[in-house]
TORKERO-189135 format. One record per residue (C-alpha): residue number from 0; x negated, y negated, z; residue in three letters. Coordinates in Angstrom, 2 decimals. Last residue first. Layout:
! residues N
<NUM,<X,Y,Z>,"ala">,
...
***
This chain:
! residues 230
<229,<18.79,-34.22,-15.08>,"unk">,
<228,<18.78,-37.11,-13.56>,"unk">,
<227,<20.47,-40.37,-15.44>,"unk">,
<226,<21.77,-42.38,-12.45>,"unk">,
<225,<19.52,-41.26,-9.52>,"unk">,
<224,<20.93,-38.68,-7.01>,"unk">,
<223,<22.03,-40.35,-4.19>,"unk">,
<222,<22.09,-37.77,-1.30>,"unk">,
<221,<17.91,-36.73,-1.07>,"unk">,
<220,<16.97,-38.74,1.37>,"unk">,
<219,<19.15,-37.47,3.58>,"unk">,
<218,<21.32,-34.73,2.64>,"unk">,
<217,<22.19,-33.33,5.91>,"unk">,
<216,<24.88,-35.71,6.40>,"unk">,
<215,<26.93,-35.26,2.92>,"unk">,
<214,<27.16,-31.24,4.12>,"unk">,
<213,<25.13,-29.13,2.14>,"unk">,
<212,<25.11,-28.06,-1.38>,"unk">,
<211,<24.02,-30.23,-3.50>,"unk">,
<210,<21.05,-31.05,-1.43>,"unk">,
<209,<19.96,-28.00,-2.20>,"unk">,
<208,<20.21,-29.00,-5.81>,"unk">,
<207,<18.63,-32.20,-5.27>,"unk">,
<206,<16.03,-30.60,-3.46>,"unk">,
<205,<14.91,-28.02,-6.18>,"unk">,
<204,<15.14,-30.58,-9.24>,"unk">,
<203,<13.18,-33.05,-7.20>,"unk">,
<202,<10.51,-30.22,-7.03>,"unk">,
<201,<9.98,-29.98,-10.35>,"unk">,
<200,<9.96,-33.78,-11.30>,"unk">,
<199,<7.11,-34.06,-8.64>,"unk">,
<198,<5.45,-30.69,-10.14>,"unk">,
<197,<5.47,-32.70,-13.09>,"unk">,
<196,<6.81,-30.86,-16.19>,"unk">,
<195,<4.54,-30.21,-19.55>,"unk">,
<194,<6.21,-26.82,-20.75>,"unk">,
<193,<9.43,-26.29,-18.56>,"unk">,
<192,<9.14,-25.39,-14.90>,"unk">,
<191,<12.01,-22.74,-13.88>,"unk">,
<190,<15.03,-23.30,-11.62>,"unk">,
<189,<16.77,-20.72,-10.45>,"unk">,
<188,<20.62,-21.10,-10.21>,"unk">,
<187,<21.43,-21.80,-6.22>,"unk">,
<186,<21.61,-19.80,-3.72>,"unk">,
<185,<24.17,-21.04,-0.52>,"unk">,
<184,<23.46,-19.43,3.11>,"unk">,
<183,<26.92,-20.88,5.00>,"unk">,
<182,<26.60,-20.24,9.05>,"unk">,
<181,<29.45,-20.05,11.33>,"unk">,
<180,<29.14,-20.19,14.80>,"unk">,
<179,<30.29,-17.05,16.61>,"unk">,
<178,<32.29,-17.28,19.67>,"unk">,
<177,<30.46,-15.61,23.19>,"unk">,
<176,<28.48,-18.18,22.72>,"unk">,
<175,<29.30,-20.98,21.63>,"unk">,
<174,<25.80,-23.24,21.36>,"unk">,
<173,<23.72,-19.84,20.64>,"unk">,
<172,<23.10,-20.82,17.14>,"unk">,
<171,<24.09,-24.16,16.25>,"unk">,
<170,<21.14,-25.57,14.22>,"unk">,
<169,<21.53,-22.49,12.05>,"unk">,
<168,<24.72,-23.80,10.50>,"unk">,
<167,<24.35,-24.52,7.20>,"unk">,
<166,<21.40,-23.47,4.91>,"unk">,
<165,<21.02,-24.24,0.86>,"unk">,
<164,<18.60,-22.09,-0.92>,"unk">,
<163,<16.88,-22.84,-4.51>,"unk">,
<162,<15.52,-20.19,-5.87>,"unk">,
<161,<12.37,-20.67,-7.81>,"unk">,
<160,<11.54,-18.93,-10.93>,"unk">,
<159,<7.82,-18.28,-11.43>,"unk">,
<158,<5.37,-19.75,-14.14>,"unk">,
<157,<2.68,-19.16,-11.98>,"unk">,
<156,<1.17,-22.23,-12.44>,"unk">,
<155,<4.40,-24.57,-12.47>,"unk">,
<154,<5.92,-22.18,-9.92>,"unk">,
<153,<3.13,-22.52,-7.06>,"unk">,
<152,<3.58,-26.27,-8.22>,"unk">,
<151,<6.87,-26.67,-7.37>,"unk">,
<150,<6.42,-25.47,-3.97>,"unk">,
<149,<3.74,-27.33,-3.06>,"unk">,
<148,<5.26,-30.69,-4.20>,"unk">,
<147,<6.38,-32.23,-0.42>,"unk">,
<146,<9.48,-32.73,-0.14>,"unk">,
<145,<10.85,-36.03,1.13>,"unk">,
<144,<13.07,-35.20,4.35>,"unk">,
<143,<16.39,-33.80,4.17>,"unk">,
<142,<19.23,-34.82,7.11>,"unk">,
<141,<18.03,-35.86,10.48>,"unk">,
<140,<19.53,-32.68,11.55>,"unk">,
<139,<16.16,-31.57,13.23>,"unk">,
<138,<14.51,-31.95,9.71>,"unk">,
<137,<12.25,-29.35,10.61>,"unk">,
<136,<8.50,-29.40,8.87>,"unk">,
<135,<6.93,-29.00,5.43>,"unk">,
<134,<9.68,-30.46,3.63>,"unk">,
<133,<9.26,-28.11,1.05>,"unk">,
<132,<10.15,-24.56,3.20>,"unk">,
<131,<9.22,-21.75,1.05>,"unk">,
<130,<9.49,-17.92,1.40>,"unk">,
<129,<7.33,-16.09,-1.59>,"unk">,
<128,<9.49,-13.34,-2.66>,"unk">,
<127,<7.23,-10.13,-3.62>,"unk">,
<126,<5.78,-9.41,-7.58>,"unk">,
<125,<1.87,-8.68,-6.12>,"unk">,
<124,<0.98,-12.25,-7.86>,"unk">,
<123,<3.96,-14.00,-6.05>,"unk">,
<122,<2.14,-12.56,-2.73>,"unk">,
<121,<-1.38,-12.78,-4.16>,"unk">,
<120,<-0.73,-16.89,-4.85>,"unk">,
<119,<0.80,-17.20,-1.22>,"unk">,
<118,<-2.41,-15.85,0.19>,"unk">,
<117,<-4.66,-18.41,-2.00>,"unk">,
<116,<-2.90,-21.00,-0.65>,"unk">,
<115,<-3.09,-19.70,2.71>,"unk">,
<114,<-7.25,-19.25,2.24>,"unk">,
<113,<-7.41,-22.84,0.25>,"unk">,
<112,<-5.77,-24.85,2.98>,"unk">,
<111,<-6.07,-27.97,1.23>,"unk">,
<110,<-2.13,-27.99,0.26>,"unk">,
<109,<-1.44,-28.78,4.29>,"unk">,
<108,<-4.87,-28.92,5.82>,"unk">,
<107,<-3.73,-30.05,9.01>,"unk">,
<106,<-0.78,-27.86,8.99>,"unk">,
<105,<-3.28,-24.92,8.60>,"unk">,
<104,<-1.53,-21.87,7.20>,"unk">,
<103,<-1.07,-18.63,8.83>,"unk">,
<102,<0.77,-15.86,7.13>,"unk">,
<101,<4.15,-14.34,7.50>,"unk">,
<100,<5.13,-10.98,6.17>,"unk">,
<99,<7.01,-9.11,9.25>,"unk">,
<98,<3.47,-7.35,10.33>,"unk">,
<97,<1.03,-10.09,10.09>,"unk">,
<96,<3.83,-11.86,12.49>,"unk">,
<95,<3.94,-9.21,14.74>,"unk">,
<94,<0.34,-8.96,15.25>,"unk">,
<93,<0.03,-12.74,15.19>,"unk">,
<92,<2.52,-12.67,17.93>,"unk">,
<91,<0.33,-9.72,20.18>,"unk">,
<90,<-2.95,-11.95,19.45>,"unk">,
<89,<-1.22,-14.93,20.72>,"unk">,
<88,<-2.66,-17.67,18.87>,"unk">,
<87,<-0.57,-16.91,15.31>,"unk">,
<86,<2.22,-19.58,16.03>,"unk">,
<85,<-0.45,-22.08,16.33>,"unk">,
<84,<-1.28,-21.57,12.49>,"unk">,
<83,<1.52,-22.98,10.93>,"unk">,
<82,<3.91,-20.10,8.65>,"unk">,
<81,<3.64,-19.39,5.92>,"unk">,
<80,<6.54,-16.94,4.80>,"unk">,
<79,<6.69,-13.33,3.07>,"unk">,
<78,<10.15,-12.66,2.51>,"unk">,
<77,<11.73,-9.18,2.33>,"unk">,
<76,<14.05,-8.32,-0.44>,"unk">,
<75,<17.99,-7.46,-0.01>,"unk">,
<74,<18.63,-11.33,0.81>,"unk">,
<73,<20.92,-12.48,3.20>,"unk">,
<72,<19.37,-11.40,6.58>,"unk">,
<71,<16.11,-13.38,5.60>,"unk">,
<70,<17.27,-16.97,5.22>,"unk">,
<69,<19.77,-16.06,7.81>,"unk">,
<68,<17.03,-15.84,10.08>,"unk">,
<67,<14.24,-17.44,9.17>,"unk">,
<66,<16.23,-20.73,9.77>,"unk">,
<65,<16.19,-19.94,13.38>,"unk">,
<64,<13.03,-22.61,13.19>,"unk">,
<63,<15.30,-25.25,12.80>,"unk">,
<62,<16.17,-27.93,10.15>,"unk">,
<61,<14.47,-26.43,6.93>,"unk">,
<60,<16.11,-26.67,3.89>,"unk">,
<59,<15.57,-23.80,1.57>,"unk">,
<58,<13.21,-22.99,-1.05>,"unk">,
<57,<12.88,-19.10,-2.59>,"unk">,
<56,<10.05,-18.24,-4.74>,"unk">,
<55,<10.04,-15.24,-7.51>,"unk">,
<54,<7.57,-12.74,-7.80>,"unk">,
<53,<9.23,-9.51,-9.84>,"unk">,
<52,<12.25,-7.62,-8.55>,"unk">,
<51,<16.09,-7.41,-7.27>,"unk">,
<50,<16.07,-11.36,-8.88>,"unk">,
<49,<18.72,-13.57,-6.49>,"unk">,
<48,<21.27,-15.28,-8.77>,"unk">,
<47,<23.94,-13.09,-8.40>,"unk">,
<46,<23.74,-13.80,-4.63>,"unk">,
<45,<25.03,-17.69,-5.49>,"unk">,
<44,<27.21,-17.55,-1.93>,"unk">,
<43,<26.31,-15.67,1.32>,"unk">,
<42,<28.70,-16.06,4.37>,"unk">,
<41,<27.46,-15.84,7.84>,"unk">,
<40,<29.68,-15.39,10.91>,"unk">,
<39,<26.28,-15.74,13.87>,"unk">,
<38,<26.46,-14.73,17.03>,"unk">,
<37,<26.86,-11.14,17.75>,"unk">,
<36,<26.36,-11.11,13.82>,"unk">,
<35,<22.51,-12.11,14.98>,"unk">,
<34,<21.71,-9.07,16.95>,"unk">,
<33,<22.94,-6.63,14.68>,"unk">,
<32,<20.73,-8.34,11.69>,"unk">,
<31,<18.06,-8.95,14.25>,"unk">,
<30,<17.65,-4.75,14.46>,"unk">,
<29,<17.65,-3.88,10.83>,"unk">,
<28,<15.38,-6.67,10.37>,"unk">,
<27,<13.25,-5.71,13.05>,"unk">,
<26,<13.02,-1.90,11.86>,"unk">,
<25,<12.03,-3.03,8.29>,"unk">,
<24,<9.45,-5.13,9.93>,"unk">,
<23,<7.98,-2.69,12.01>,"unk">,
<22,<8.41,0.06,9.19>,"unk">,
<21,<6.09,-2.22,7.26>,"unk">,
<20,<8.13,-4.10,3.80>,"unk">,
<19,<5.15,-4.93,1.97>,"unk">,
<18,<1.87,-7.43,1.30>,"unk">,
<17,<0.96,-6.90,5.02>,"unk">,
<16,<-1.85,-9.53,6.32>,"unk">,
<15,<-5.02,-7.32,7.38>,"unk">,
<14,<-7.28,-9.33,9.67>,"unk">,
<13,<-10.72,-10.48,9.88>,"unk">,
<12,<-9.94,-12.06,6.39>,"unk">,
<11,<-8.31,-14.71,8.92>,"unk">,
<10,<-11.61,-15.98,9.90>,"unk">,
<9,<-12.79,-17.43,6.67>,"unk">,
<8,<-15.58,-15.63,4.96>,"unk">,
<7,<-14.01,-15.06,1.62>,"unk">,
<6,<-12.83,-11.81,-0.47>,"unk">,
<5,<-10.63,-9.46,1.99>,"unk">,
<4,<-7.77,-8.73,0.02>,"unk">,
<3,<-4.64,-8.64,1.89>,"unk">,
<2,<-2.93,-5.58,2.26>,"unk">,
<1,<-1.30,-3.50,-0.60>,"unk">,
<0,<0.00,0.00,0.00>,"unk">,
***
């Protein structure tokens, strides 16, 4: 099964990053999926539009770190996410984390961050779904921040379809219990680079169409789409 190559001398070639779906993980899913309809009604719209195979990348809005959740739980693939490098400090986290999919990226670097770059290139190269979040951080129901152009340009040079994914909901988890909270996952059409497109005109495309389909307030920045887009 593939791991992660070990080709550089950074510290995280130490350790083996899981480029498939590990019994742990497929175990935890099965597991959080029980444990998340105790509180959680989720509805999944735009499935049809989800590839069964080949790399593909999927965006969604990112206002709480139960995001993963749902984000996860509706698709029949398994993610592979980066996620920021404090997470991984706790050697039994990491483990877990290697485990489920996620790698470490670090937020200071951001896009400089050649090793998790690199990473995320392998996963889309190895045909698995590359988990995005463009705004880089929570919105904490501030609405959408400005994206950043990662995402877009993993596409533009891999030539890979991204999904755009709309969630609604998440920031309530846990506020009702024993009554579930509902939470809306929305996929959107993919949205593939044409010859000679910006990665900024890219990944406008992807956050205007999330922002499509959320509530008016969590479309912040993103809410008024210019006169003549698209």
């Amino acid at each position: 099964m593939p791991e992660r190559k070990k080709t550089t001398d950074d510290p995280r070639d130490k350790q083996n990053y899981a480029l498939r779906a590990t019994p742990f993980r497929k175990g935890l899913v099965v597991t959080l999926t029980w444990a998340f309809k105790l509180c959680m009604d989720l509805t999944v719209e735009g499935l049809e539009y989800f590839p069964r195979q080949g790399g593909v990348i999927v965006a969604a809005n990112h206002v709480t770190n139960f995001d993963v959740f749902p984000m996860q739980i509706s698709l029949p693939r398994p993610i592979f996410y980066m996620a920021k490098d404090s997470l991984f400090k706790n050697p039994f986290v990491a483990m877990g984390l290697r485990n489920v999919g996620a790698f470490p990226v670090d937020r200071k670097l951001g896009s400089k961050d050649a090793w998790a770059m690199n990473h995320a290139r392998e996963v889309l190269d190895n045909g698995l779904t590359l988990g995005m979040f463009p705004e880089g951080t929570r919105s904490r129901g501030e609405g959408l921040r400005v994206a950043k152009t990662g995402t877009a340009r993993f596409a533009i040079e891999k030539q890979m379809p991204v999904i755009p994914m709309a969630i609604t909901g998440s920031d309530k988890f846990f506020r009702e219990f024993p009554r579930r909270n509902p939470v809306k996952v929305v996929l959107c059409p993919p949205i593939l680079p044409t010859p000679g497109e910006t990665a900024i005109s890219v990944t406008d495309r992807i956050m205007f169409c999330i922002a499509e389909n959320l509530p008016p307030a969590m479309r912040g920045v993103y809410k008024d789409v210019p006169k003549g887009f698209g």
